[in-house]
N, CA, C and O of each residue as an XYZ file, in Angstrom:
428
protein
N      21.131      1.485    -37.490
C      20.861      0.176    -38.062
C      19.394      0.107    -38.437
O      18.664     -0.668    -37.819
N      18.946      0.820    -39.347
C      18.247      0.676    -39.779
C      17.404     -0.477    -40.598
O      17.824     -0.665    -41.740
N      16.123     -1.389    -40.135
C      15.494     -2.455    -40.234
C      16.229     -3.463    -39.609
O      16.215     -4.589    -40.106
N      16.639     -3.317    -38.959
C      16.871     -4.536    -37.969
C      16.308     -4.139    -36.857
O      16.186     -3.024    -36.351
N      15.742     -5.953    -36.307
C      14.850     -5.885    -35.147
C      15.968     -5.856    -33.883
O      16.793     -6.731    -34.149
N      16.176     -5.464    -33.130
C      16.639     -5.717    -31.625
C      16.020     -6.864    -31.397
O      16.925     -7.696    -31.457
N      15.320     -7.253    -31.238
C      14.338     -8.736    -30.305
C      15.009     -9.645    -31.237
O      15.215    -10.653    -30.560
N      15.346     -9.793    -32.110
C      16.022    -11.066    -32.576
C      17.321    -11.363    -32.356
O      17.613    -10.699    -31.362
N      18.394    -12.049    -32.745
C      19.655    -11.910    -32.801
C      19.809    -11.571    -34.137
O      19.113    -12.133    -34.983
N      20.472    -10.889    -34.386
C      21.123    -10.073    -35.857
C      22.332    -10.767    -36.005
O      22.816    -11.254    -34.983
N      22.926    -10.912    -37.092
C      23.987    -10.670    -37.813
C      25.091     -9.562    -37.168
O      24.979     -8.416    -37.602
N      26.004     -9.780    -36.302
C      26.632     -8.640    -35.987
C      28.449     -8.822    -36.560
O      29.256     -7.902    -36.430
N      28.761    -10.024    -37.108
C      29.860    -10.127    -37.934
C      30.588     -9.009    -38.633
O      31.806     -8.961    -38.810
N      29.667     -8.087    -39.020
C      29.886     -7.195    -39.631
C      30.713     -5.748    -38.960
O      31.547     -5.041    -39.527
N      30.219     -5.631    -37.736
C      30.849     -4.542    -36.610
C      32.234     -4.810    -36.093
O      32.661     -4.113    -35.172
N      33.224     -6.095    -36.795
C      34.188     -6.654    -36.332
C      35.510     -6.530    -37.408
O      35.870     -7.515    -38.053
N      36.000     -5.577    -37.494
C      36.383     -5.417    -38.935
C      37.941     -4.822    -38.818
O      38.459     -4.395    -39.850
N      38.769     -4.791    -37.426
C      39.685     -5.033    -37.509
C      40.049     -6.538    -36.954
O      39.484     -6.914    -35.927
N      41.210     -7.613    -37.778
C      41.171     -8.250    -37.364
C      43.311     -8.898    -37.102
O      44.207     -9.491    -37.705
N      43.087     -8.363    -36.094
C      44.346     -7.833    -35.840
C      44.297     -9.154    -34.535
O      43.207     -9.591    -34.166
N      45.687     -9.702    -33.910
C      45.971    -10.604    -33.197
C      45.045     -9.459    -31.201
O      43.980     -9.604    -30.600
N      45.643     -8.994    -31.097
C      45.063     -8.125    -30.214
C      43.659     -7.857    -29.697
O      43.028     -8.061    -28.660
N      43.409     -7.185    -31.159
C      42.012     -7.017    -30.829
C      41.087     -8.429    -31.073
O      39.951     -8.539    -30.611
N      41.708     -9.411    -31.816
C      40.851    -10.785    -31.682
C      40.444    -11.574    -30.092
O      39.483    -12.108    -29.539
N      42.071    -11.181    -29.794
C      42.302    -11.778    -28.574
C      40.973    -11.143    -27.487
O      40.170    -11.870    -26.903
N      40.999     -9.878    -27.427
C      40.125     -9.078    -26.878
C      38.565     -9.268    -26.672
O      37.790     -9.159    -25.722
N      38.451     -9.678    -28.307
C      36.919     -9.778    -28.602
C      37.085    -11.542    -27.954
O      36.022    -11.895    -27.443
N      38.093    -12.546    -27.902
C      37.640    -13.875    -27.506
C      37.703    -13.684    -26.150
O      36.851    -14.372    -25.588
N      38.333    -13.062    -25.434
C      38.281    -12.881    -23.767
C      37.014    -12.571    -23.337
O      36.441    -13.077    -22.372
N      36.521    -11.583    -24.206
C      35.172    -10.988    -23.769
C      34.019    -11.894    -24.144
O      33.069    -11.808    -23.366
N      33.856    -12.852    -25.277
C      33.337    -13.583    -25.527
C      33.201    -14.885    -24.161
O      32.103    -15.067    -23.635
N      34.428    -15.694    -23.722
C      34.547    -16.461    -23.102
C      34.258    -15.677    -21.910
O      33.311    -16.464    -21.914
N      34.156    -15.153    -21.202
C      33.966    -13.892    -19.908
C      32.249    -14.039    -20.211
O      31.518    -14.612    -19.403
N      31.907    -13.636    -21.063
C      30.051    -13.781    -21.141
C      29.580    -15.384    -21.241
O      28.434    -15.746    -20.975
N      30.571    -16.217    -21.637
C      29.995    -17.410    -21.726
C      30.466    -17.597    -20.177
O      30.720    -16.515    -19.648
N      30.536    -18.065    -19.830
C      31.181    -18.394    -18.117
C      30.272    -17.184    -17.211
O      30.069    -17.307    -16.003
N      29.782    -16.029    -18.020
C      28.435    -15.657    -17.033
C      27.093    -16.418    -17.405
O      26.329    -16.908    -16.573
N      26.965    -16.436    -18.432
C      25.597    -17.303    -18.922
C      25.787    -19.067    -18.301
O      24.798    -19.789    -18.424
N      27.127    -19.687    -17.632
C      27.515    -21.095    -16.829
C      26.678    -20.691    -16.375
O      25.518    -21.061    -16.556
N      27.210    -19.464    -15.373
C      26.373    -19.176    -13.645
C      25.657    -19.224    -13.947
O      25.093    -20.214    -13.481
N      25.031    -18.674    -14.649
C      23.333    -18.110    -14.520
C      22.521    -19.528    -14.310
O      21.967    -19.958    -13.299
N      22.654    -20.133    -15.695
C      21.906    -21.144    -16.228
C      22.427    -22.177    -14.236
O      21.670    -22.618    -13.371
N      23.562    -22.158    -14.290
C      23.770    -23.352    -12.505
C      22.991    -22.343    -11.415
O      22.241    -22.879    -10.599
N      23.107    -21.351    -11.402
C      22.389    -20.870    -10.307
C      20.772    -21.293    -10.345
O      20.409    -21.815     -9.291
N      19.814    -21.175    -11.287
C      18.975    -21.056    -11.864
C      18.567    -22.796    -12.202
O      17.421    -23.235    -12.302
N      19.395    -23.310    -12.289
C      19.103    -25.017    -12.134
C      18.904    -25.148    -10.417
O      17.914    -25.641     -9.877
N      20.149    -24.558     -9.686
C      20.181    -24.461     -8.126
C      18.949    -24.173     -7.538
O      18.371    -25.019     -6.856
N      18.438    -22.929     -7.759
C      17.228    -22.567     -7.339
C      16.296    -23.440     -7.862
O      15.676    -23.921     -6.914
N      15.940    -23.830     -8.802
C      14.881    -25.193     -9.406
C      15.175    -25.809     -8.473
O      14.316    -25.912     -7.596
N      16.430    -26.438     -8.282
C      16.313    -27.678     -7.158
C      15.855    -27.426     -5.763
O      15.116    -28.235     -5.201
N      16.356    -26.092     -5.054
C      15.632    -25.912     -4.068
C      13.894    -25.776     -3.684
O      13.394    -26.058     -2.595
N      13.329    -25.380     -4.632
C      11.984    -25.104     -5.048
C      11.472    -26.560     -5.143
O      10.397    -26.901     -4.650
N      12.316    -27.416     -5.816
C      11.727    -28.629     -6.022
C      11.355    -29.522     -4.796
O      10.280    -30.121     -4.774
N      12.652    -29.638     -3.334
C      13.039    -30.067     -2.676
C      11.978    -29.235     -1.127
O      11.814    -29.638      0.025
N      11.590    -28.278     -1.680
C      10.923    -27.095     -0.841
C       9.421    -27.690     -0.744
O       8.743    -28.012      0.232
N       9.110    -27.717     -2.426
C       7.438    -28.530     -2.841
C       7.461    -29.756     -2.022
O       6.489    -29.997     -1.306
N       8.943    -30.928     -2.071
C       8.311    -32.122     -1.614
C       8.137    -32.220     -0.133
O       7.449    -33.098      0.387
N       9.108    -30.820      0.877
C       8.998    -30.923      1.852
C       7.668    -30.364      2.364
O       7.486    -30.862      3.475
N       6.599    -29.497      2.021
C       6.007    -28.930      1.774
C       4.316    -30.412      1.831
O       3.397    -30.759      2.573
N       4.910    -30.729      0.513
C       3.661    -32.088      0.617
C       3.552    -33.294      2.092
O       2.692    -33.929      2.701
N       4.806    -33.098      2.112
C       4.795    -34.346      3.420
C       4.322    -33.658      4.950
O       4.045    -34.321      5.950
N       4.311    -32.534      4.872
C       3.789    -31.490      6.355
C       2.558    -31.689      5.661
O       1.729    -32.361      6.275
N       2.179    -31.198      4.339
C       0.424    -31.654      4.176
C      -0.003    -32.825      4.699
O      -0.846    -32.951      5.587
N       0.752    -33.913      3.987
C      -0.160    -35.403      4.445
C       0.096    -35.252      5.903
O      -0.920    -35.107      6.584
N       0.933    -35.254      6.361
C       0.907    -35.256      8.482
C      -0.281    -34.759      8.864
O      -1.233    -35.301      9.427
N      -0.006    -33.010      8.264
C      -1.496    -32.320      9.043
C      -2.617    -32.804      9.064
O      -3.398    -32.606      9.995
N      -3.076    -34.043      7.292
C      -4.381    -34.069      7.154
C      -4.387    -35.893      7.952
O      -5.480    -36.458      8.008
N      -3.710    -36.289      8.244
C      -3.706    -37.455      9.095
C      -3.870    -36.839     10.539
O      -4.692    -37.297     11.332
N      -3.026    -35.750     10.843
C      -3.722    -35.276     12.571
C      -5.252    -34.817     12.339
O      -6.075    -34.843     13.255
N      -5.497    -34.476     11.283
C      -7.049    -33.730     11.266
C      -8.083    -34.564     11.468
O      -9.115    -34.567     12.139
N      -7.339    -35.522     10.437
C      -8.360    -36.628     10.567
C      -8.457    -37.589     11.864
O      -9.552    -37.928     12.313
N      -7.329    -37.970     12.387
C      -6.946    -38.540     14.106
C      -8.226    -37.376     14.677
O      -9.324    -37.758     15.082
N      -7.804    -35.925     14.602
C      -8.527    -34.937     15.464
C      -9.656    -35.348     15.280
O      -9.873    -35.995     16.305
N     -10.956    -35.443     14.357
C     -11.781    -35.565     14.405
C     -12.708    -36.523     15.119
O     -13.760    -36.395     15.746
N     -11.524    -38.037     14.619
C     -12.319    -39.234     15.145
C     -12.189    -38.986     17.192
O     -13.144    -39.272     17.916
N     -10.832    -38.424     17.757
C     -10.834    -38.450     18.935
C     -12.048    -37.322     18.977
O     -13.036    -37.929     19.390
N     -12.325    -36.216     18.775
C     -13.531    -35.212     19.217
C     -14.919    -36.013     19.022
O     -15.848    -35.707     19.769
N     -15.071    -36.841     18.232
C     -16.296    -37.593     18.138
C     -16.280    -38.616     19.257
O     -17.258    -38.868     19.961
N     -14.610    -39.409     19.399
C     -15.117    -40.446     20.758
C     -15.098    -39.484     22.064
O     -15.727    -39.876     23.047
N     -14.571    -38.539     22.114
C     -15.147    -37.475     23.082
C     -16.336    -37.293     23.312
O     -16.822    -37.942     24.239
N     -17.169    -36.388     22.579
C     -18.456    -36.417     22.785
C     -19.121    -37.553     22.960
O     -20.122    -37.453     23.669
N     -18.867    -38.634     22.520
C     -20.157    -39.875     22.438
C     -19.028    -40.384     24.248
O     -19.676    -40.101     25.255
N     -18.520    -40.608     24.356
C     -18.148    -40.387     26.029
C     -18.823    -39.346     26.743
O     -19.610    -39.666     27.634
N     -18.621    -38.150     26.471
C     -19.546    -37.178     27.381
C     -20.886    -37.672     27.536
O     -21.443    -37.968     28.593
N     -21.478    -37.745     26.023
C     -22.786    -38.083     26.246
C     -23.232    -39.543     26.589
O     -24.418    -39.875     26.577
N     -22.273    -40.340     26.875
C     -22.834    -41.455     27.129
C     -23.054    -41.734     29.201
O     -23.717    -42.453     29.949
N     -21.786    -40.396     29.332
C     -21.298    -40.095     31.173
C     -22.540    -39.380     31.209
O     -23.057    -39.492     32.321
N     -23.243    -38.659     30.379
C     -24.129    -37.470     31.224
C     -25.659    -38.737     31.235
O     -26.591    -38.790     32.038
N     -25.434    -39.422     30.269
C     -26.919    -39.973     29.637
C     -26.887    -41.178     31.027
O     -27.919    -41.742     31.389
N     -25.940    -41.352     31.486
C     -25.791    -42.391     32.811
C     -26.296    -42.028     34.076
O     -27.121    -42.417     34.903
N     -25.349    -40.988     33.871
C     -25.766    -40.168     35.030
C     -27.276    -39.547     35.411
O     -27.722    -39.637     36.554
N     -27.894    -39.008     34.488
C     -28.992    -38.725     34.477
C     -30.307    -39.557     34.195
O     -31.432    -39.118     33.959
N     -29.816    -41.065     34.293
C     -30.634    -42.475     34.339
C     -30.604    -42.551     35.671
O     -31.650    -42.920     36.204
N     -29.391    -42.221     36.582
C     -28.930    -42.606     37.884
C     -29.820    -41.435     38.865
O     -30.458    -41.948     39.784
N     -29.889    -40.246     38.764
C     -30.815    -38.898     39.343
C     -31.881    -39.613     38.750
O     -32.583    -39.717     39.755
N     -32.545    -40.205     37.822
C     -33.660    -40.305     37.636
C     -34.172    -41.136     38.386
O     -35.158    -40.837     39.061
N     -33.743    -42.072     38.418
C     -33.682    -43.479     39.462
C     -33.846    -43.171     40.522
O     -34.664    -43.798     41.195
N     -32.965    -41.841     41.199
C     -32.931    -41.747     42.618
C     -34.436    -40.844     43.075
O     -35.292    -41.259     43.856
N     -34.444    -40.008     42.610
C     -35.519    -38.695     41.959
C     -36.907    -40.101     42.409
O     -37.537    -39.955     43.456
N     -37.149    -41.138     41.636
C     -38.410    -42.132     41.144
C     -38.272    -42.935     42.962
O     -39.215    -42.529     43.641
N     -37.452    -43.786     43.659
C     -37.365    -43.643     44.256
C     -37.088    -42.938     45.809
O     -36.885    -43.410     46.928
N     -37.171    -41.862     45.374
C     -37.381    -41.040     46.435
C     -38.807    -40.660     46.989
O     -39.295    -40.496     48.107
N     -39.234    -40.598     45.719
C     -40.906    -40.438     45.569
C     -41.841    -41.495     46.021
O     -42.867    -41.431     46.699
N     -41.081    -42.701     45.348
C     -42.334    -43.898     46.113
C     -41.918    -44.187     47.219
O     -42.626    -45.018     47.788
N     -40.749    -43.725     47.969
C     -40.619    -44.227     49.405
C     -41.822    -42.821     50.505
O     -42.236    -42.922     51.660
N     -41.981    -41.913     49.691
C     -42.532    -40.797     50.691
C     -43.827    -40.257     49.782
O     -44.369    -39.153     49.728
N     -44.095    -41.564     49.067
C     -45.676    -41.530     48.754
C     -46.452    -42.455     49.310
O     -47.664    -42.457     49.091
């Protein structure tokens, strides 16, 4: 077949040239047999879209959770520390205190 592209669809009418009850029948079986594979394909292939789709939205909603615990995480690690440091900064008013009085009783 000379000058014809493969990558296009061609004209193939022409390769069909007995047209006998039989062999019609033949060529429409095989016809309807490829259309009913190209159904699947195209439903499988919608199927998988939908899972992918359904995958993304489950996907976004574990994002927003995580970045709401991150953010929870942070603010509790900050009232953490400003607790630590507010227990140590007490405490060490309280030794100081004792430390200052200890001194002017045995000065």
């Amino acid at each position: 077949m000379e000058g014809v592209d493969l990558h296009e669809n061609p004209d193939r009418s022409s390769q069909y040239t007995d047209a006998t009850p039989a062999k019609l029948r033949d060529q429409l079986n095989e016809n309807w047999k490829q259309l009913r594979i190209f159904g699947r394909t195209v439903a499988d292939r919608d199927r998988v879209i939908d899972q992918l789709h359904t995958s993304l939205e489950e996907r976004d909603i574990v994002i927003d959770r995580l970045k709401n615990r991150l953010r929870f995480a942070g603010v509790r690690i900050a009232v953490l520390y400003a607790l630590v440091g507010g227990i140590a900064g007490e405490g060490a008013k309280v030794i100081f205190k004792a430390i200052l009085l200890h001194w002017i009783r045995h000065a």
